[in-house]
C-alpha angles and dihedrals in degrees: 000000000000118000112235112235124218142169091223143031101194101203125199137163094200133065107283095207086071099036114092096181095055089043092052097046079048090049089046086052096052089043092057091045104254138161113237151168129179130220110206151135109292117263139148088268100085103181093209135323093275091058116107124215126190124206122208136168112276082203101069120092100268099252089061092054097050089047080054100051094053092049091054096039094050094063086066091069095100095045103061141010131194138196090225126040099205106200108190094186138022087251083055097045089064087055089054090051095064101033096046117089116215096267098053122079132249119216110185116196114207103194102167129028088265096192101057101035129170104233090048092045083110095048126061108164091062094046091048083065104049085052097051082049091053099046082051105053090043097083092068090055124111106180120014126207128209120187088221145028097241087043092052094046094045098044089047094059082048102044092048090222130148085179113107133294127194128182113219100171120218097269124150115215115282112268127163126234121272132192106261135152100181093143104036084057100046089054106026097237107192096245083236084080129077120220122238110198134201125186138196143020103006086224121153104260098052108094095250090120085049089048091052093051084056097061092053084060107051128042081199098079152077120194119198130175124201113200144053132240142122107308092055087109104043078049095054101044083051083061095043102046089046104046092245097136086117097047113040117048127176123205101192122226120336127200115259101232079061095042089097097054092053102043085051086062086060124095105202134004124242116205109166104166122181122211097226093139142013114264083042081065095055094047120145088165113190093238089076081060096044093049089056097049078050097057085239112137109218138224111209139160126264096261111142100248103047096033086061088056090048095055102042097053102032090234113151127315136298112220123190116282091240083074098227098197092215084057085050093051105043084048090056096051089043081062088035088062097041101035094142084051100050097035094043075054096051099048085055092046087063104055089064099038097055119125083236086078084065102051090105102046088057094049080055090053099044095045113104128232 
């Protein structure tokens, strides 16, 4: 049997229906006119018949899953080869080790700080591991990526590397605002309210406890959150034991390519990230970016990276990163009282922030020496 040949072997341990990085790497290749096939977690987003998706049990400790997901995505060695071996994540990098043969190229990107991550901030054994894995898996590793300037000069003094770094931030494709009232409709939010929106992985660590204070405070607002994750229960018992079945809503996840719709139909961004660990504490998360395409201002906590968005364009407020709920909410009525200035910001802001302004320093990273 033939081998397929391709440009690019786009790696991730993570859905790629829900992942907009990946999806956005994926847009820039095809842009620049590049073969290319995905190996992934199976999901309903399927990039193009040559991609390859691997299905394992969510049910399993995580260690067990990515060790699965190495065992099935090595057996597609002898059906494809690529120039470039594309890891989107550090789960992913182990897989390009073992799949890339010595002339093609490995790009890692490291698009947390994988050795100091928040939902492993409680247990250090296991990311003691990850970090001895990564330190590991590095020296195979021709260009490096970072989603943000503090976290690439950080990671190249860790990492000990003189090989290349590049910075691609966590933009999403420019796309303008558009009238849409998606989750006013699905839970019928009374248009007094304004709707205060969080999106992503519902992890501990990310302001969504603080939000939902919030909403014990104030009759003028709605809170919804779009994602899934861990913390979903813990979420739903706090509803529950605080009657705020009429203030607080949760979608779900949402698939990416209809992220932008719904967050249209928000009225302001929430990104209260907690520094609970380090690389938290480095975050430049691409729903910042997404809010603002949106028109949405945002209120996000003083880290360094996101404070320094926030600043430059004007776009929304930086609370303390203690998260002082009277500070939330006098920073939500200051918004409150100047929402044409902050969202006319914000819709500026975007067409700055967007991932086409990248297009060329990708082309730089996935050009061959």
């Amino acid at each position: 049997m033939q081998k397929q040949n391709f440009d690019i072997c786009l790696l991730s341990f993570s859905d790629l229906s829900l992942d907009g990085r990946s999806r956005n790497f994926l847009r820039s290749f095809e842009l620049l006119a590049k073969s290319v096939t995905t190996i992934s977690l199976k999901s309903n987003f399927k990039y193009n018949n040559d991609s390859m998706q691997i299905e394992i049990d969510k049910g399993r400790r995580f260690f067990r899953q990515w060790i699965r997901y190495i065992q099935i995505g090595r057996k597609f060695k002898n059906t494809f080869q690529a120039k470039v071996y594309f890891a989107s994540d550090l789960y992913s990098l182990a897989l390009a080790v073992k799949l890339a043969p010595k002339n093609a190229s490995i790009i890692y990107d490291s698009r947390e700080v994988f050795s100091a991550l928040g939902p492993m901030h409680k247990n250090a054994f296991k990311q003691k591991i990850i970090a001895l894995i990564e330190k590991r898996l590095i020296r195979e590793v021709d260009k490096f990526i970072a989603s943000g300037e503090i976290d690439r000069d950080y990671l190249i003094k860790y990492f000990a590397t003189t090989k290349p770094f590049y910075v691609i931030n966590n933009f999403p494709f420019y796309s303008e605002s558009m009238e849409a009232n998606e989750l006013r409709e699905k839970f019928q939010i009374d248009p007094s309210k304004k709707i205060l929106l969080y999106q992503g992985v519902l992890l501990e660590g990310r302001g969504i406890m603080p939000m939902l204070a919030l909403a014990k405070m104030r009759d003028d607002i709605a809170i919804c959150l779009i994602g899934e994750g861990k913390l979903r229960k813990e979420i739903e018992d706090y509803i529950k034991d605080n009657s705020l079945q009429s203030k607080v809503y949760m979608t779900g996840n949402i698939e990416y390519s209809q992220l932008h719709r719904w967050t249209c139909s928000a009225d302001i961004g929430f990104a209260l990230i907690e520094p609970i660990s380090f690389s938290y504490e480095l975050a430049l998360p691409n729903k910042l970016f997404e809010y603002l395409q949106a028109g949405l201002p945002v209120i996000a906590t003083d880290l360094s990276a996101m404070k320094d968005v926030i600043d430059n364009y004007h776009c929304g407020i930086a609370v303390n990163k203690d998260i002082s709920l009277d500070e939330v909410s006098d920073a939500l009525n200051e918004i409150m009282n100047n929402y044409e200035y902050y969202h006319t910001n914000a819709l500026n802001a975007a067409k700055q922030l967007c991932f086409d302004n990248q297009i060329d320093i990708i082309r730089e990273v996935i050009t061959l020496n």
